[in-house]
OpenMM code with the backbone's topology and positions (N, CA, C; nanometers):
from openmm import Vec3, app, unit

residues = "UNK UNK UNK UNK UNK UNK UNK UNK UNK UNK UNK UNK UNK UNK UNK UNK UNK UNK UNK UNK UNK UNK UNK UNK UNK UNK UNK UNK UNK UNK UNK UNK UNK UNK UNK UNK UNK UNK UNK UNK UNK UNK UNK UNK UNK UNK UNK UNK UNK UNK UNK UNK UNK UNK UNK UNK UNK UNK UNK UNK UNK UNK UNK UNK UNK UNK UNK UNK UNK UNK UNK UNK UNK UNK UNK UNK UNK UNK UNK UNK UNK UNK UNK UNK UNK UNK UNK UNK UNK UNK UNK UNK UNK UNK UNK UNK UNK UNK UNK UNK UNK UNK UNK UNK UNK UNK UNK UNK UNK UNK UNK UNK UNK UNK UNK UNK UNK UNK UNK UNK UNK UNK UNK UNK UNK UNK UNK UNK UNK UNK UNK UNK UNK UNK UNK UNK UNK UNK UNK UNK UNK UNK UNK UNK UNK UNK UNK UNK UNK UNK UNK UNK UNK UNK".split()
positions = [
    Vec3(8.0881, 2.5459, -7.2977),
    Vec3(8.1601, 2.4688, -7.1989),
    Vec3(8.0645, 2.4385, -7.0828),
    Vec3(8.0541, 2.2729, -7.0449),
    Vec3(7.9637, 2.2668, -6.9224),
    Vec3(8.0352, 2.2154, -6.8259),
    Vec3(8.1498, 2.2024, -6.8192),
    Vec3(8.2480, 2.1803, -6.7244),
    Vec3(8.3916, 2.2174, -6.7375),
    Vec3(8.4934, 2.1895, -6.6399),
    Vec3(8.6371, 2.2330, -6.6511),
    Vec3(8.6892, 2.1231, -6.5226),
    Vec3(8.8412, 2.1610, -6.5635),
    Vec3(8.9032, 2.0955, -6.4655),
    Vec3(9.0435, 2.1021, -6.4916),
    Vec3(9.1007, 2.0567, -6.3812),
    Vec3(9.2769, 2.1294, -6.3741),
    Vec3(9.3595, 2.0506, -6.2832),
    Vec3(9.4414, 1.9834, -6.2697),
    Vec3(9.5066, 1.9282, -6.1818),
    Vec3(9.6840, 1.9458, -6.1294),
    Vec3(9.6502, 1.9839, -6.0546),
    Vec3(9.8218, 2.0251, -6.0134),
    Vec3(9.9497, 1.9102, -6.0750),
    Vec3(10.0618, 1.9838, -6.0902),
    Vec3(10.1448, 1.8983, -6.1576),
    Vec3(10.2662, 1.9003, -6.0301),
    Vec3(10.2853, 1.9621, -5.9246),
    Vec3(10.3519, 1.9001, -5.7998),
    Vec3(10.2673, 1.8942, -5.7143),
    Vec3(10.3265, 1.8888, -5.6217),
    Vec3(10.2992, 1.7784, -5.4725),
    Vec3(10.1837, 1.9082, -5.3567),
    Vec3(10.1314, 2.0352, -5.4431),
    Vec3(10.0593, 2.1140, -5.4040),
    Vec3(9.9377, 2.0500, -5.3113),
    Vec3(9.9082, 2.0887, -5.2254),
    Vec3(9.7493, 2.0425, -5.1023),
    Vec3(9.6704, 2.0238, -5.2253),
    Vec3(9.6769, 2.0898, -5.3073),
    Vec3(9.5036, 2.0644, -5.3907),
    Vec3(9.5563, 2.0252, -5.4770),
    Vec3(9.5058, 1.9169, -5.5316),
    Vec3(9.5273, 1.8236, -5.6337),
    Vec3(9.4668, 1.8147, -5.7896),
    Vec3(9.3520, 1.8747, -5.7605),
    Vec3(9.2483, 1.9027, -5.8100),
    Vec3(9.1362, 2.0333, -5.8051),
    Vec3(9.1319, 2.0858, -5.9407),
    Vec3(9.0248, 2.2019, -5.9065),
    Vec3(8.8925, 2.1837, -6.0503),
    Vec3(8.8075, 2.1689, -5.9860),
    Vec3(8.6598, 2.1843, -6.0642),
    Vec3(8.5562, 2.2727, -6.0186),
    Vec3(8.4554, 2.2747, -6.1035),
    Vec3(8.3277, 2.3694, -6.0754),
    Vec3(8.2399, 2.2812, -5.9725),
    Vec3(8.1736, 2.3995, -5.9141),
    Vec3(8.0950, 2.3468, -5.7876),
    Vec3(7.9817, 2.3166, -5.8575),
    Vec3(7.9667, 2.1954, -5.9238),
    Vec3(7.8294, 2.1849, -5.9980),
    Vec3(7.8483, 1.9759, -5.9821),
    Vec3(7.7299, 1.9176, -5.9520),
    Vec3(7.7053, 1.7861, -5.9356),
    Vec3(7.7618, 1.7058, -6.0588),
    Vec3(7.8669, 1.6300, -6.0229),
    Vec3(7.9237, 1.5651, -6.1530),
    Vec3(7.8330, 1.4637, -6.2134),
    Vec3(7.7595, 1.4413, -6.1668),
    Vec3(7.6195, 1.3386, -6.2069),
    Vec3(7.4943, 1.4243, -6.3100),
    Vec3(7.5584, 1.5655, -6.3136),
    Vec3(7.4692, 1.6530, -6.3967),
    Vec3(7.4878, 1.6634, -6.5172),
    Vec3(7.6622, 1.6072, -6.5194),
    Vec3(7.7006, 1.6608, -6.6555),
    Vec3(7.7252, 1.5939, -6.7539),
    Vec3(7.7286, 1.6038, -6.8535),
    Vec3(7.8089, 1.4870, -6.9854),
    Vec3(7.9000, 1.5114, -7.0475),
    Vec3(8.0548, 1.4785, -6.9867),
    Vec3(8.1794, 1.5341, -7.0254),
    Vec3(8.1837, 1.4967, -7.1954),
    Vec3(8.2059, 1.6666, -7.2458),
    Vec3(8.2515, 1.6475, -7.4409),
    Vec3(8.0814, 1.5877, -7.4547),
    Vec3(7.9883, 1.6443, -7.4412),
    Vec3(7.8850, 1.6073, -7.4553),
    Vec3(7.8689, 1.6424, -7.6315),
    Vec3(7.8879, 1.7290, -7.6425),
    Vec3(7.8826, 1.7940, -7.8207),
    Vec3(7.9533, 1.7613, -7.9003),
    Vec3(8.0799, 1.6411, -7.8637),
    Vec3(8.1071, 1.5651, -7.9641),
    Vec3(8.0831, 1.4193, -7.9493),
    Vec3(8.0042, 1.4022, -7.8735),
    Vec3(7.9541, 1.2549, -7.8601),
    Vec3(7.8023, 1.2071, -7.9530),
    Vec3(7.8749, 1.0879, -8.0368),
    Vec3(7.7700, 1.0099, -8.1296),
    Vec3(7.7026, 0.9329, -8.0426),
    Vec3(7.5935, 0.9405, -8.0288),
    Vec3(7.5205, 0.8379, -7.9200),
    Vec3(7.4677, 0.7225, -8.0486),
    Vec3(7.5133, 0.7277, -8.1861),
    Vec3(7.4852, 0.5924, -8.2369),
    Vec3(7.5738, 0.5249, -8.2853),
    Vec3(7.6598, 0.5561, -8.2206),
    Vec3(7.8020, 0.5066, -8.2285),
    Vec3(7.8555, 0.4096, -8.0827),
    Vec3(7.9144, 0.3295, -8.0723),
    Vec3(7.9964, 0.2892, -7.9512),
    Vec3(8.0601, 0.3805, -7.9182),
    Vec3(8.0405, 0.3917, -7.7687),
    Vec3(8.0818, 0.4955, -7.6577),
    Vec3(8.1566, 0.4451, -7.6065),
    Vec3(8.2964, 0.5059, -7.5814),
    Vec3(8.3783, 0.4500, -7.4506),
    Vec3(8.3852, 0.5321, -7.3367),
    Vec3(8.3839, 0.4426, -7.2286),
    Vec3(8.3919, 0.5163, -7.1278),
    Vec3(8.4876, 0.5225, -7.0451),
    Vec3(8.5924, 0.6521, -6.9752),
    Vec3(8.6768, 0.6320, -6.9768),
    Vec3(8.6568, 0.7231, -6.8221),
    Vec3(8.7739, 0.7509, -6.6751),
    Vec3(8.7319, 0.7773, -6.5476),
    Vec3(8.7385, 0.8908, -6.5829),
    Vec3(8.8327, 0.9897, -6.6689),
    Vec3(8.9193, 1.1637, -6.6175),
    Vec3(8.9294, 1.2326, -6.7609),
    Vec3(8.9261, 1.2942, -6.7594),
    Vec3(8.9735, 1.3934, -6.8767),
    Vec3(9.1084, 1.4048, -6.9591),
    Vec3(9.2181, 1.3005, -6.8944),
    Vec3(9.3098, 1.3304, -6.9320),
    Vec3(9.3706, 1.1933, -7.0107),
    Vec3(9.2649, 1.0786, -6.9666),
    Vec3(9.2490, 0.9631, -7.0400),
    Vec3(9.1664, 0.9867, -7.1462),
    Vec3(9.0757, 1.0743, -7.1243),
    Vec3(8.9841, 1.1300, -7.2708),
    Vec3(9.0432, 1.1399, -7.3881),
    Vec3(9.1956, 1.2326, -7.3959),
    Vec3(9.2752, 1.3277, -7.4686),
    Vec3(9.3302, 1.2239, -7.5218),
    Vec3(9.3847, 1.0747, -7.4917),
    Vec3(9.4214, 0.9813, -7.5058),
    Vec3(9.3327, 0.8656, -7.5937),
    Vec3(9.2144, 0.9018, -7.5910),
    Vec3(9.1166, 0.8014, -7.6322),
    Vec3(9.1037, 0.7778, -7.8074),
    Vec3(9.0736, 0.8812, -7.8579),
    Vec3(9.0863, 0.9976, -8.0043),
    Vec3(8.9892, 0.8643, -8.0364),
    Vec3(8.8451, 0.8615, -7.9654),
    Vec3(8.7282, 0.8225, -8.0665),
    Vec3(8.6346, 0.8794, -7.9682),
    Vec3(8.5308, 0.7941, -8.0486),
    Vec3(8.4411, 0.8600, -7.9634),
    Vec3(8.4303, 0.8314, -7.8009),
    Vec3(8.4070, 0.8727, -7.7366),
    Vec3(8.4170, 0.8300, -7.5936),
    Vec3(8.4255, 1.0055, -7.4937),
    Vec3(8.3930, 0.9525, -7.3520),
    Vec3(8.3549, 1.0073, -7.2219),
    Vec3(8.4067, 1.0034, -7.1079),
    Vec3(8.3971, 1.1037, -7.0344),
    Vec3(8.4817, 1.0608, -6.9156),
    Vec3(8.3628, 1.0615, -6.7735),
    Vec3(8.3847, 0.9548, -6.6699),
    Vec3(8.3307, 0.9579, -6.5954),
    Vec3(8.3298, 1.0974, -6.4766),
    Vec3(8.4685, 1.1001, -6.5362),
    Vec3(8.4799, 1.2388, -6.4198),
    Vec3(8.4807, 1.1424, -6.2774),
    Vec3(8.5415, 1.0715, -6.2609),
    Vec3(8.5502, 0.9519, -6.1573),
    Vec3(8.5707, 0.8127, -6.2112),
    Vec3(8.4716, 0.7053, -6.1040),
    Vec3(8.4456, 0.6193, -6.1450),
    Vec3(8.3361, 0.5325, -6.1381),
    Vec3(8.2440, 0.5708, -6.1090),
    Vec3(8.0826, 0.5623, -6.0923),
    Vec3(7.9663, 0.6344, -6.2123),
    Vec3(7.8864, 0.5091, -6.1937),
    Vec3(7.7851, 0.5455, -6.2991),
    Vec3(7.6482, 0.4905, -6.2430),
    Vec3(7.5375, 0.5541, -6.2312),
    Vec3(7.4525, 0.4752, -6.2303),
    Vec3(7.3338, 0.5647, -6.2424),
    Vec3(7.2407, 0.5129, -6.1698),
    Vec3(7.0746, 0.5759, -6.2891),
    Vec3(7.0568, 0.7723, -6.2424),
    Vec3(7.1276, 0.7753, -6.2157),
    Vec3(7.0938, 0.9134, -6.1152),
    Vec3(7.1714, 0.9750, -6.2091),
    Vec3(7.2796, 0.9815, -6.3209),
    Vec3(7.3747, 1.0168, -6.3819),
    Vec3(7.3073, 1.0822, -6.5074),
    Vec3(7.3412, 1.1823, -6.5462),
    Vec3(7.2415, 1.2027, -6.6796),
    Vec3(7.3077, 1.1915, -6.7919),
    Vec3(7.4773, 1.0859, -6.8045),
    Vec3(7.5325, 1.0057, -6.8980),
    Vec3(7.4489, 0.8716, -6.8889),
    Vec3(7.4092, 0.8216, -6.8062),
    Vec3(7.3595, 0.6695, -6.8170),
    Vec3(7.2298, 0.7101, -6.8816),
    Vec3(7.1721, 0.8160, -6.8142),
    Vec3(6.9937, 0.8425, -6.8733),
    Vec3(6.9856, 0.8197, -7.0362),
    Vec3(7.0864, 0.9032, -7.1021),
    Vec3(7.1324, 0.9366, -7.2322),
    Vec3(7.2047, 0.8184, -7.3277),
    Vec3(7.2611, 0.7335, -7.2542),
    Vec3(7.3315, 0.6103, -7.2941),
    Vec3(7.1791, 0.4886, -7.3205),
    Vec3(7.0983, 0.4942, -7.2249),
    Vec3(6.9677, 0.4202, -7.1832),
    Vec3(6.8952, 0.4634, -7.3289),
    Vec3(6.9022, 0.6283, -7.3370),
    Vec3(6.7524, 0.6459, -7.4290),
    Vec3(6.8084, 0.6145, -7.5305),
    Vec3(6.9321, 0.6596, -7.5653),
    Vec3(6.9822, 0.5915, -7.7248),
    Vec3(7.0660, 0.4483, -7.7789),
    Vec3(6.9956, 0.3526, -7.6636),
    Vec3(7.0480, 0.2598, -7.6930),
    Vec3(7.1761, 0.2408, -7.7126),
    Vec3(7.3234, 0.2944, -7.6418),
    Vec3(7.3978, 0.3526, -7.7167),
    Vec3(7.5113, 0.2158, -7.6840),
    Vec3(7.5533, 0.1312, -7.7679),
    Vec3(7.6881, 0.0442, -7.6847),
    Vec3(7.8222, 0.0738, -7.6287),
    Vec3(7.8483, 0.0446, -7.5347),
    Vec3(7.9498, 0.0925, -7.4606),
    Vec3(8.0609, 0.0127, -7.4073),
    Vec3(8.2004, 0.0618, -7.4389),
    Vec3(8.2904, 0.0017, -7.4100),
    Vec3(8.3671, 0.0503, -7.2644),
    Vec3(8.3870, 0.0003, -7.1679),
    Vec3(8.4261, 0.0662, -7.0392),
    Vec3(8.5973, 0.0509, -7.0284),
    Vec3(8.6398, 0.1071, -6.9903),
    Vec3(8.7595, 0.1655, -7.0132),
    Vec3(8.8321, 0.2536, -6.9022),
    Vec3(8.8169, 0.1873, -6.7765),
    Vec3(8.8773, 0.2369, -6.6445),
    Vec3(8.9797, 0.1735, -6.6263),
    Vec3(9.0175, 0.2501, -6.5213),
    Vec3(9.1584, 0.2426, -6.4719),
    Vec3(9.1906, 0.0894, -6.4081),
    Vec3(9.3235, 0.0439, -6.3930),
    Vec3(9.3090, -0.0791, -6.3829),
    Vec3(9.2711, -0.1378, -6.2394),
    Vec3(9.2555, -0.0609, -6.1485),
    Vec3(9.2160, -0.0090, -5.9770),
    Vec3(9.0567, -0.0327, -5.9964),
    Vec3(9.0084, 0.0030, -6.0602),
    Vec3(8.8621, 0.0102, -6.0628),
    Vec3(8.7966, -0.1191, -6.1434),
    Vec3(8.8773, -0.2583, -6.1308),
    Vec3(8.7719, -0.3976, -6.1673),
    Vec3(8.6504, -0.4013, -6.1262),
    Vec3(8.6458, -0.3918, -6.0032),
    Vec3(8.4882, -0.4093, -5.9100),
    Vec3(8.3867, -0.2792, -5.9523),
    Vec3(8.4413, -0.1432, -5.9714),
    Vec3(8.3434, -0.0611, -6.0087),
    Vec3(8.3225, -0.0533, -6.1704),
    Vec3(8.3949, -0.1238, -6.2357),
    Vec3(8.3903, -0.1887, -6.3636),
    Vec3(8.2947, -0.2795, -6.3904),
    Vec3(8.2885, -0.3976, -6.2802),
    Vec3(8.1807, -0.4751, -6.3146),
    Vec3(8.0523, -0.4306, -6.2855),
    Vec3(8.0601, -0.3826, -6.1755),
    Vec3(7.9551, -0.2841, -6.1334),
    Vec3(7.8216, -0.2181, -6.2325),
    Vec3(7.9428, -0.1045, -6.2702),
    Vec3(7.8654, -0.0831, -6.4220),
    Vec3(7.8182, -0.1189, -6.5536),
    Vec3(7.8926, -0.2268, -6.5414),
    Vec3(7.8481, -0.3159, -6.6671),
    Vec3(7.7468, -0.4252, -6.6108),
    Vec3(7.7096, -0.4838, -6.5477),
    Vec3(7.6315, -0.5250, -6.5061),
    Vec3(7.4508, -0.4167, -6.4826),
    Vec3(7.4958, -0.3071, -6.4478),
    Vec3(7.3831, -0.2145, -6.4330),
    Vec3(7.3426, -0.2018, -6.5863),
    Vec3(7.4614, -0.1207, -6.6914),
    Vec3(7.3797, -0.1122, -6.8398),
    Vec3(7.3281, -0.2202, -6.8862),
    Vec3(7.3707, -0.3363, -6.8594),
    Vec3(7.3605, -0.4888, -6.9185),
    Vec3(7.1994, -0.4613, -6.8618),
    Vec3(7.1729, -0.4767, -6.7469),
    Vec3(7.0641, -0.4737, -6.7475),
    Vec3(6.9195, -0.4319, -6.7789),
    Vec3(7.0072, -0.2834, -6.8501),
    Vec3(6.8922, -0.2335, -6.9587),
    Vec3(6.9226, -0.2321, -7.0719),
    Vec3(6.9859, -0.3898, -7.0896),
    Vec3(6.9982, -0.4107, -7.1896),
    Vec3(7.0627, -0.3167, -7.3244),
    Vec3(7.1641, -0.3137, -7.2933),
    Vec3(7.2676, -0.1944, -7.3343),
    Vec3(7.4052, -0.3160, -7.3454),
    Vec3(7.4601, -0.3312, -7.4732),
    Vec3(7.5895, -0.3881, -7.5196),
    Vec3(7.7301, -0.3285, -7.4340),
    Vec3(7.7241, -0.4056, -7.3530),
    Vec3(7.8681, -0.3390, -7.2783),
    Vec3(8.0251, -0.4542, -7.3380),
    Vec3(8.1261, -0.3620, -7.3414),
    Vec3(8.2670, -0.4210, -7.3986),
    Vec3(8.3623, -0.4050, -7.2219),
    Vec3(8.4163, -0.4603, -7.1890),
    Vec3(8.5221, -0.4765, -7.1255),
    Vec3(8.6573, -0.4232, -7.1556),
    Vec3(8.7039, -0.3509, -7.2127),
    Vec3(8.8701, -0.3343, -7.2417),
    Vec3(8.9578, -0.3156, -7.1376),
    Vec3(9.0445, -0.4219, -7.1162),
    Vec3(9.1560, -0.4286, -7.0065),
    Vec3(9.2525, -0.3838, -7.0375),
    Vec3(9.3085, -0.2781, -6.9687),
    Vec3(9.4606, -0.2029, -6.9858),
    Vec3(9.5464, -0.2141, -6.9019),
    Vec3(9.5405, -0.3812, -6.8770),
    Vec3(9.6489, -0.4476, -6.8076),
    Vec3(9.7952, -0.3973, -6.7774),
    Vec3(9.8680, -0.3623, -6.8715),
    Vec3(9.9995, -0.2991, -6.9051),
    Vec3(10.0058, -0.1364, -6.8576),
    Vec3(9.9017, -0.1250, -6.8036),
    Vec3(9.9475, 0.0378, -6.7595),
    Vec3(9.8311, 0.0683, -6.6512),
    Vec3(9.8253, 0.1508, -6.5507),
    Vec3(9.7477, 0.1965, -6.4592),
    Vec3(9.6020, 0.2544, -6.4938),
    Vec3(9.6114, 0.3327, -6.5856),
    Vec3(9.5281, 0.3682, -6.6588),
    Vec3(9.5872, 0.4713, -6.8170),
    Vec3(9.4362, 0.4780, -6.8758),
    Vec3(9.4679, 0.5361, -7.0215),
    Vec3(9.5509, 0.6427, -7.0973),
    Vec3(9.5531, 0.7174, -6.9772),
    Vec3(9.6636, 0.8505, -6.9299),
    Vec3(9.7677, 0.8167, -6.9294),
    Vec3(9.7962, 0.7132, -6.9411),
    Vec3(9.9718, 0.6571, -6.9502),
    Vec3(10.0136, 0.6222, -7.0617),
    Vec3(9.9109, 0.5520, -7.1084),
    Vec3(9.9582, 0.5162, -7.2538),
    Vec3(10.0065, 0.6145, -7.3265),
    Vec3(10.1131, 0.5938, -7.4585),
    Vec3(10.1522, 0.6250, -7.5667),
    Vec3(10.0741, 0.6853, -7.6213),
    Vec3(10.0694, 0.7981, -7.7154),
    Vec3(9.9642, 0.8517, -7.8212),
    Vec3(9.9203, 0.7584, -7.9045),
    Vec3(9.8534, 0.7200, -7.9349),
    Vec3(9.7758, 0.6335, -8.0523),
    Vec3(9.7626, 0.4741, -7.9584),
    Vec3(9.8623, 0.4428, -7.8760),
    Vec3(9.8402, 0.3336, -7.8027),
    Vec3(9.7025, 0.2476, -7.8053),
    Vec3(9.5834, 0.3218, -7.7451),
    Vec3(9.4731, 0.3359, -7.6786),
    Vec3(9.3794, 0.2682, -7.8335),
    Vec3(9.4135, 0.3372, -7.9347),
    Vec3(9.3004, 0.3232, -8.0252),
    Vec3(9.3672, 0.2039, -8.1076),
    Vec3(9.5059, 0.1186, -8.0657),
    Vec3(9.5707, 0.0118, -8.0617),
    Vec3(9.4932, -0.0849, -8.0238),
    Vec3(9.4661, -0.0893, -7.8924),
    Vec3(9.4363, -0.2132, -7.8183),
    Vec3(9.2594, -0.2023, -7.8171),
    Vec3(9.1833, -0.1217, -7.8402),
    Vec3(9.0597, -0.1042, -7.8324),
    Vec3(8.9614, -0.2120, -7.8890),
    Vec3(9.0228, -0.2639, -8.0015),
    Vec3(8.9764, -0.3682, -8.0979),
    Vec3(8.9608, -0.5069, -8.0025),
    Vec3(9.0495, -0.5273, -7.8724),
    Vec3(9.0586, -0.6302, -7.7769),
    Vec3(8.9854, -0.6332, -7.6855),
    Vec3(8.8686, -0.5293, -7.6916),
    Vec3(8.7693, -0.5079, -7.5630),
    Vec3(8.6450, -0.5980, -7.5781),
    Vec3(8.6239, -0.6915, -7.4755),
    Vec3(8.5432, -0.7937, -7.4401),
    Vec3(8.4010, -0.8041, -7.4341),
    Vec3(8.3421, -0.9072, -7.5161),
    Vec3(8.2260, -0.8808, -7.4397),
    Vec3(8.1740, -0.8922, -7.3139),
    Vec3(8.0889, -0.8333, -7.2678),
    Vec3(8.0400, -0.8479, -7.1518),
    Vec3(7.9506, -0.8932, -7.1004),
    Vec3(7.8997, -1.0300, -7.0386),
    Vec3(7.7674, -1.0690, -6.9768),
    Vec3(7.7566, -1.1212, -6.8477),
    Vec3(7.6589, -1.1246, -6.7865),
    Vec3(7.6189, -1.1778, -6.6578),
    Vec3(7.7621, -1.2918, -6.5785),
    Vec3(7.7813, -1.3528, -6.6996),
    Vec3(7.8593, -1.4504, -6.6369),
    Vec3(8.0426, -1.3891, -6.6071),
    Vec3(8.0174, -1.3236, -6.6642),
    Vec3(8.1619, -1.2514, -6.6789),
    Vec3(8.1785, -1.1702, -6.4917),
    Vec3(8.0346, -1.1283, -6.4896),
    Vec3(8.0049, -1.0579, -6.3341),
    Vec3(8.1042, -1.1630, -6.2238),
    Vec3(8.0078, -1.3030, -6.2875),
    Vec3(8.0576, -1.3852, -6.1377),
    Vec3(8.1846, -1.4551, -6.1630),
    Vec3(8.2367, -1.4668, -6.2831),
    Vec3(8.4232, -1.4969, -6.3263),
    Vec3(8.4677, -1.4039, -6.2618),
    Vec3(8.4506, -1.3070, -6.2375),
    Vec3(8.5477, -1.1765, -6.1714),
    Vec3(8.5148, -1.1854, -6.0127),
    Vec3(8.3992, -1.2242, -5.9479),
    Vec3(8.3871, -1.2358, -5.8195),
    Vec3(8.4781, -1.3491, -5.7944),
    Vec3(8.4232, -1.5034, -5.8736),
    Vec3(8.4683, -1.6286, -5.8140),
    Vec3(8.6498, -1.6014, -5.8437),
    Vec3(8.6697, -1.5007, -5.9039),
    Vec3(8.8752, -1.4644, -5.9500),
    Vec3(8.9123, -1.3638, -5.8246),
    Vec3(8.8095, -1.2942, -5.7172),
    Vec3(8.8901, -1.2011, -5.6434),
    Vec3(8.8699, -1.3501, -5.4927),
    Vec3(8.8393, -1.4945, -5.4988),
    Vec3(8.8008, -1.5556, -5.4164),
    Vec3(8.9723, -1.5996, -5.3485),
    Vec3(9.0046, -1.5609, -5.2136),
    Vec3(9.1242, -1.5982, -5.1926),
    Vec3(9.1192, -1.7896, -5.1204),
    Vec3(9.2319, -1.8362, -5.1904),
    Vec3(9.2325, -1.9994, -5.1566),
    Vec3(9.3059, -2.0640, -5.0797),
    Vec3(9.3688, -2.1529, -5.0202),
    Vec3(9.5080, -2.2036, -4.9767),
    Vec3(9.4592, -2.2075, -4.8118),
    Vec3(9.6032, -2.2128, -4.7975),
    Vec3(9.6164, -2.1976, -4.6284),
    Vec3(9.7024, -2.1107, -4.5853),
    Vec3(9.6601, -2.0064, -4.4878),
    Vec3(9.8208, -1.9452, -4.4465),
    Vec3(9.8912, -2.0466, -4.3456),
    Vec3(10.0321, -2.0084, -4.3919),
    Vec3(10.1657, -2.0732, -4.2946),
    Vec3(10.2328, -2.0190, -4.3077),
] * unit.nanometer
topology = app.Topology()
chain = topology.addChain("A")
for resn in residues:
    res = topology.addResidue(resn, chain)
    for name in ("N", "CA", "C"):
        topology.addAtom(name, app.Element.getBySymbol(name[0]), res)
């Protein structure tokens, strides 16, 4: 085990309990991950349980070169489908734009219909997975020029 985690189920001050260790150190379910396989990437652990392929959890929602999931995703060429919560578009493109750039196959899957993956139905998830997008440069600036507000107020 190289990590843990626990989250309160009422309205308790702490919401959350993990190990005091840099979440950028670790690679959640690292020992059952195919790195020559498509990876999904998914924010929490509890969308993980939900996923039933191969796939990861950010343990958040940030990724980038300092992470020793991206290092590992980088050396094995590995393609990746991103799979955050529906709150996290912008840190979605974010990251797909960063692997894109080392040239790494990134997928888009939108889970429009629910907040995130943790909500879905059992088997739901490995339902809609087949609908995850490709991803390129231009897709970056469709999602900027779509958060552009228009009109007039009155």
């Amino acid at each position: 085990m190289n990590y843990f985690t626990a989250r309160s189920i009422d309205d308790s001050a702490r919401k959350y309990m993990n190990p005091k260790v840099k979440r950028s150190e670790i690679i959640f379910n690292e020992l059952n991950i195919d790195w020559k396989k498509e990876l999904v990437l998914l924010e929490g652990p509890f969308d993980l349980m939900k996923s039933g392929c191969n796939a990861t959890c950010l343990l958040g929602s940030t990724l980038n070169e300092r992470h020793a999931l991206f290092r590992s995703i980088v050396a094995n060429r590995t393609p990746v489908v991103l799979a955050l919560d529906s709150d996290a578009v912008k840190k979605t493109q974010q990251i797909a734009s960063l692997l894109y750039s080392y040239d790494i196959s990134v997928k888009i899957l939108k889970i429009c219909a629910y907040d995130d993956v943790g909500d879905m139905p059992i088997g739901k998830f490995t339902e809609v997975l087949s609908s995850a997008k490709a991803w390129t440069a231009n897709e970056r600036l469709r999602s900027l020029i779509g958060t552009i507000k228009s009109g007039s107020l009155i």
